[in-house]
C-alpha positions in Angstrom: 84.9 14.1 -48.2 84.8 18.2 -47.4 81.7 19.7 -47.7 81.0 21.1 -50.7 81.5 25.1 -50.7 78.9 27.6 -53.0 80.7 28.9 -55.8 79.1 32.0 -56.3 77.2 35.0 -54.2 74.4 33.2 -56.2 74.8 30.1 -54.5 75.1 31.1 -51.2 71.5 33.2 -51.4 70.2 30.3 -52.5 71.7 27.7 -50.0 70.7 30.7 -47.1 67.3 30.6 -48.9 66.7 27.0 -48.6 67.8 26.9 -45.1 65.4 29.5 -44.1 62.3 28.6 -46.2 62.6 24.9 -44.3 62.8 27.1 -40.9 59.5 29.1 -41.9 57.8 25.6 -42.9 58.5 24.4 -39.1 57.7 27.4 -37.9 53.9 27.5 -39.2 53.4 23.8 -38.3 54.5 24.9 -34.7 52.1 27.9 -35.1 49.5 26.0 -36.4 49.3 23.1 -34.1 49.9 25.8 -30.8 46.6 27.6 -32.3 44.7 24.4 -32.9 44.1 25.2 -36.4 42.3 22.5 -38.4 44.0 21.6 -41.5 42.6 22.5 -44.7 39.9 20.0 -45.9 40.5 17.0 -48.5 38.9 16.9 -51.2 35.2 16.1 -51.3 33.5 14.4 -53.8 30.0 13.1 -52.5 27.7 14.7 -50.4 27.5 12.1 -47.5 31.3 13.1 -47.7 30.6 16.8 -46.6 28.1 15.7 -44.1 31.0 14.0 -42.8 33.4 16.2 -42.0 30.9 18.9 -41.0 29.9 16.9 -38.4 32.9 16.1 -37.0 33.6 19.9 -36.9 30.1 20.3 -35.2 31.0 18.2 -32.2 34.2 19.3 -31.8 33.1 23.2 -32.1 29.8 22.5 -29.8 29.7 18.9 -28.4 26.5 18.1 -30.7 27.1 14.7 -31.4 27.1 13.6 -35.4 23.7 10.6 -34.8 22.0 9.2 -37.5 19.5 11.3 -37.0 21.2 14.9 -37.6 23.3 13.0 -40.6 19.7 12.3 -42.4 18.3 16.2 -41.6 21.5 17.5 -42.8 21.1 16.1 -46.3 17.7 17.0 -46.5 18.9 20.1 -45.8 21.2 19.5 -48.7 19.8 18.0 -51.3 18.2 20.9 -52.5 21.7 22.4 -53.3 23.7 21.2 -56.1 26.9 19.8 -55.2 29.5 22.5 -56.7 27.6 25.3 -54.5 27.3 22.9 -51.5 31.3 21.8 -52.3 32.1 25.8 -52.0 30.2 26.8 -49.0 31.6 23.8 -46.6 35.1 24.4 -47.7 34.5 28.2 -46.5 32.7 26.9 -43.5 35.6 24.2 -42.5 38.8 26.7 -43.7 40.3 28.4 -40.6 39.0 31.8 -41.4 35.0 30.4 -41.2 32.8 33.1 -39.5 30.7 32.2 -36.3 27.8 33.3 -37.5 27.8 30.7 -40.6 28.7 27.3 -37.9 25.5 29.1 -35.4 22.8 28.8 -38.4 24.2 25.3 -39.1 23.7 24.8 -35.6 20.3 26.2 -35.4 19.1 23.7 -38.0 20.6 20.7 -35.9 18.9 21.4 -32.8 14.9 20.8 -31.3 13.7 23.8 -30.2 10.4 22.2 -28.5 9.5 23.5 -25.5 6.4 24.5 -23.3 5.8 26.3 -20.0 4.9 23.2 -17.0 7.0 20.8 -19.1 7.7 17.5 -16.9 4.9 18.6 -14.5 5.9 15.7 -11.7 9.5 17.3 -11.6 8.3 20.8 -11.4 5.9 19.9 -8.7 8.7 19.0 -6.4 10.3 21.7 -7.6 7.4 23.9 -6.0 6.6 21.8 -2.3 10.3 20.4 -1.6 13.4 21.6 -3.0 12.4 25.5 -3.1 10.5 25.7 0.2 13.9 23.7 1.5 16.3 25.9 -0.5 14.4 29.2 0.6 14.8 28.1 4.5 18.1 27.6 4.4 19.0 30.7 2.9 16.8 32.6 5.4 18.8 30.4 8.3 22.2 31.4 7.0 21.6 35.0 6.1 22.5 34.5 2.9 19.8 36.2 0.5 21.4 35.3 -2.6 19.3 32.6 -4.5 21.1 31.6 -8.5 18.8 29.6 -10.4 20.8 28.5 -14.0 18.4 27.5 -17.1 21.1 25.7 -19.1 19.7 25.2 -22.6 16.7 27.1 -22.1 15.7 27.1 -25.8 13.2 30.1 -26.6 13.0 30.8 -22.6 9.8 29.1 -21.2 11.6 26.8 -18.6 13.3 30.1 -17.5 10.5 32.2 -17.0 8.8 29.2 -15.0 11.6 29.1 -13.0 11.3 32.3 -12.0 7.7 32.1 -11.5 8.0 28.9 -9.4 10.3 30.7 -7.2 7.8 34.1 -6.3 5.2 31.7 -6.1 7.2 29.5 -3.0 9.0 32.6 -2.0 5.1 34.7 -1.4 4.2 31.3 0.8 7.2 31.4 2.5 6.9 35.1 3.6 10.0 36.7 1.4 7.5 38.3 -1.3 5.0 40.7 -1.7 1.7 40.3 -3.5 0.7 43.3 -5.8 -2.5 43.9 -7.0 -2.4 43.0 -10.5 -1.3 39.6 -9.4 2.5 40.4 -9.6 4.6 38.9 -6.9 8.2 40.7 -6.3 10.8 39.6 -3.5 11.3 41.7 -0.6 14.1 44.4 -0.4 16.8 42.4 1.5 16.6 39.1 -1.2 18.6 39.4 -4.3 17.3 36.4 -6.8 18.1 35.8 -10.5 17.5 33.2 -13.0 19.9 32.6 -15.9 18.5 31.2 -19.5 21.7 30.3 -21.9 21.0 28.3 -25.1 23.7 27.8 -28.0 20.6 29.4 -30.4 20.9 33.2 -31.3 17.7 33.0 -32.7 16.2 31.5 -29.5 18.1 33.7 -26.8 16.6 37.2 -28.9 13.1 35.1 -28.7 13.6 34.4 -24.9 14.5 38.1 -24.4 11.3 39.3 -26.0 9.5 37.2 -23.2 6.6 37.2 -25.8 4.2 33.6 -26.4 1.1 33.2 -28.7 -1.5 30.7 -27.1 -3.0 28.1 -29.2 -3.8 24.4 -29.1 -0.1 23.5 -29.0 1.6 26.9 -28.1 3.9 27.4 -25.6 0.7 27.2 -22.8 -0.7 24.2 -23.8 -0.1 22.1 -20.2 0.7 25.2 -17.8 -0.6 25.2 -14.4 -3.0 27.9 -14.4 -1.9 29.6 -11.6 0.9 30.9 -13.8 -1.7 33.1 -16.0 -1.1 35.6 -13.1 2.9 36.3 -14.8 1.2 36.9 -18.0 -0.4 40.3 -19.7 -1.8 40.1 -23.2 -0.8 42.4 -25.5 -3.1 44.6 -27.6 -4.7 43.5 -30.9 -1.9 46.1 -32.9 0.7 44.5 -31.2 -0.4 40.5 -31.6 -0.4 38.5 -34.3 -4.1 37.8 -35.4 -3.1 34.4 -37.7 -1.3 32.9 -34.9 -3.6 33.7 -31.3 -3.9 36.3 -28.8 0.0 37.0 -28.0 0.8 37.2 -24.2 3.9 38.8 -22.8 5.4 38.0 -19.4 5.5 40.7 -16.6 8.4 42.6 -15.1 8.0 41.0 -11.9 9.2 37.8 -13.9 11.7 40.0 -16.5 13.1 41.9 -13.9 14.9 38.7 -12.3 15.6 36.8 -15.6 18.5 37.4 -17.9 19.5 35.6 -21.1 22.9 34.9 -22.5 24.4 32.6 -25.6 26.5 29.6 -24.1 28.2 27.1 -25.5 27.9 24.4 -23.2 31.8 23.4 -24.0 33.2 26.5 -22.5 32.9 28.1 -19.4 30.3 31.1 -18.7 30.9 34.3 -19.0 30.1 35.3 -15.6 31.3 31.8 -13.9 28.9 31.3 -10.7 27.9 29.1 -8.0 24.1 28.1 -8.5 21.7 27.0 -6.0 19.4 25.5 -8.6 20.6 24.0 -12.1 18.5 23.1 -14.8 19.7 21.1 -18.3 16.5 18.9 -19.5 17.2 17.1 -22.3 20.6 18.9 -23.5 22.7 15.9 -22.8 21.4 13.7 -25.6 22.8 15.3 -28.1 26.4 15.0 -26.1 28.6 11.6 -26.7 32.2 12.0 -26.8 31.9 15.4 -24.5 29.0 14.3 -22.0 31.3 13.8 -19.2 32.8 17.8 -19.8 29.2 19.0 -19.8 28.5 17.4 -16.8 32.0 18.7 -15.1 31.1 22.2 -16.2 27.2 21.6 -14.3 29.1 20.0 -11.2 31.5 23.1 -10.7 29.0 25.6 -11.6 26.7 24.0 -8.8 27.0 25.3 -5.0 27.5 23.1 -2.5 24.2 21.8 -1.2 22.3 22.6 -4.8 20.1 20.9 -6.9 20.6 19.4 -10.5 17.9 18.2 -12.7 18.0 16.7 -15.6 15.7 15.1 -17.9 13.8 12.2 -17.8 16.6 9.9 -20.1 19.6 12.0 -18.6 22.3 10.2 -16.3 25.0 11.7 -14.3 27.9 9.4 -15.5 29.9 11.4 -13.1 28.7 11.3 -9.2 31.4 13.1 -7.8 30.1 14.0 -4.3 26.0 14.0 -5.8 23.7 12.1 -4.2 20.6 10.7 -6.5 17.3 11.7 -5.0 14.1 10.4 -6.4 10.3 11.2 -5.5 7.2 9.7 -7.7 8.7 8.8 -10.6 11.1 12.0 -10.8 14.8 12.1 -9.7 17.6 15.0 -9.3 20.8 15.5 -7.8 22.2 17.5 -4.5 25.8 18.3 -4.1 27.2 17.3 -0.7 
């Protein structure tokens, strides 16, 4: 049988129309599935539904995995919205046009924010009498003066300003830093040392910035060393805040060398760098299916012959050339 021919100008614009339409359909699918574009949400009809598929979005957006746990605060979270306003704001949130901003606050109610200065005081102790002293030697030996300490998940700062401090403290005793007479200790010219705070948490990283703690029977100081009181000027009565404590703000010695940046512990860092020190306390629980990328990103971020330490329930799943060391209860990792 021939092939049937149009009968009309009409015809043809409409067989060319049908041909073309069909290429435009295969075209957006390619263009969609190059760009990764999630397709458009089902329909929803119960709220445990929504938790769902927000969830899944989470962890694939930011790695935080979708426990019981998070599944039970989120609808807390939502049962005080009724379901057509709860219906309309996750099908904005999950269409491919969603705004950052609106996943981060999400985010923000997902994560634990606890944190304290001296937290895991064992591991910080061998922090202070082995691995810096060590670390600070061997720099000296090779003529390298470059020290990179990362924070990864630093929360509202505290484990990076104690970092820091821990590090002017060992560098004074080792002979590389200068006392001043307030108490301040600052590295000598030819040493160029920074520690890095990154948390997924806008609202944490602006916190950490501000390098600003209230004391109180479960503040931020409530199991430091007190040696550390020497990093810390209180502020004036104008500038605290009288219902919450006398407000103490970290000195420049300690700001100078400590920066802040968001991070997404999925992707790579902005300024990619080899660390001599890396420090992601309990960050991995709330990985599953992306642990193992976390821990690659940690590994190549690390320089050769740094330390890795994690917290008390983390595990390396992934040794590559790291040997486990382990002193008085506490354990980290060295790259050979």
């Amino acid at each position: 049988m021939s092939k049937k021919v149009p009968s009309s100008n009409i015809d043809q614009l409409l067989s060319g129309l049908k041909v073309a339409t069909g290429a435009l359909r295969e075209s957006i699918k390619a263009t969609r599935h190059a760009r990764a574009l999630p397709e458009p949400p089902p329909p929803m009809t119960t709220k445990q539904e929504i938790v769902n598929l927000l969830m899944h979005e989470v962890e694939r957006r930011y790695g935080i995995a979708p426990g019981d746990q998070v599944e039970r605060k989120l609808l807390r979270i939502f049962d005080l919205m009724s379901f057509s306003d709860l219906e309309r704001w996750s099908m904005a949130l999950l269409s491919p046009n969603a705004i950052e901003a609106e996943w981060l606050s999400l985010v923000e109610c997902l994560t634990v924010h606890e944190t304290y200065f001296d937290r895991d005081k064992e591991q910080m102790a061998i922090l202070q009498s082995e691995i810096l002293p060590r670390l600070i030697e061997q720099k000296h030996q090779s003529g390298d003066y470059r020290l990179r300490i990362w924070s990864a998940g630093c929360s509202s700062g505290e484990e990076s300003y104690n970092l820091a401090m821990l590090l002017m403290i060992a560098m004074k005793e080792a002979g590389f830093a200068l006392e001043r007479s307030d108490g301040s200790i600052i590295p000598i010219p030819a040493w160029n040392v920074s520690v890095l705070g990154s948390d997924i948490s806008s609202q944490m990283i602006r916190i950490a910035k501000g390098g600003c703690y209230t004391t109180g029977e479960m503040s931020s100081f409530r199991d430091m060393n007190p040696v550390l009181w020497r990093f810390f000027e209180e502020l004036s009565s104008q500038e605290s805040d009288p219902g919450n404590g006398q407000t103490m703000r970290v000195k420049p010695c300690i700001t100078d060398i400590t920066r802040f940046q968001r991070h997404n512990l999925l992707e790579s860092l902005i300024e990619p760098s080899q660390f001599d020190i890396i420090v992601c306390r309990n960050v991995l629980i709330y990985f599953d299916k992306n642990k193992s990328k976390v821990q690659e990103l940690l590994y190549r971020n690390l320089a050769k012959g740094g330390t890795l330490l994690l917290g008390a329930t983390d595990m390396m799943t992934h040794l590559h050339n790291m040997q486990r060391c382990q002193r008085n209860g506490s354990f980290w990792y060295e790259k050979n």
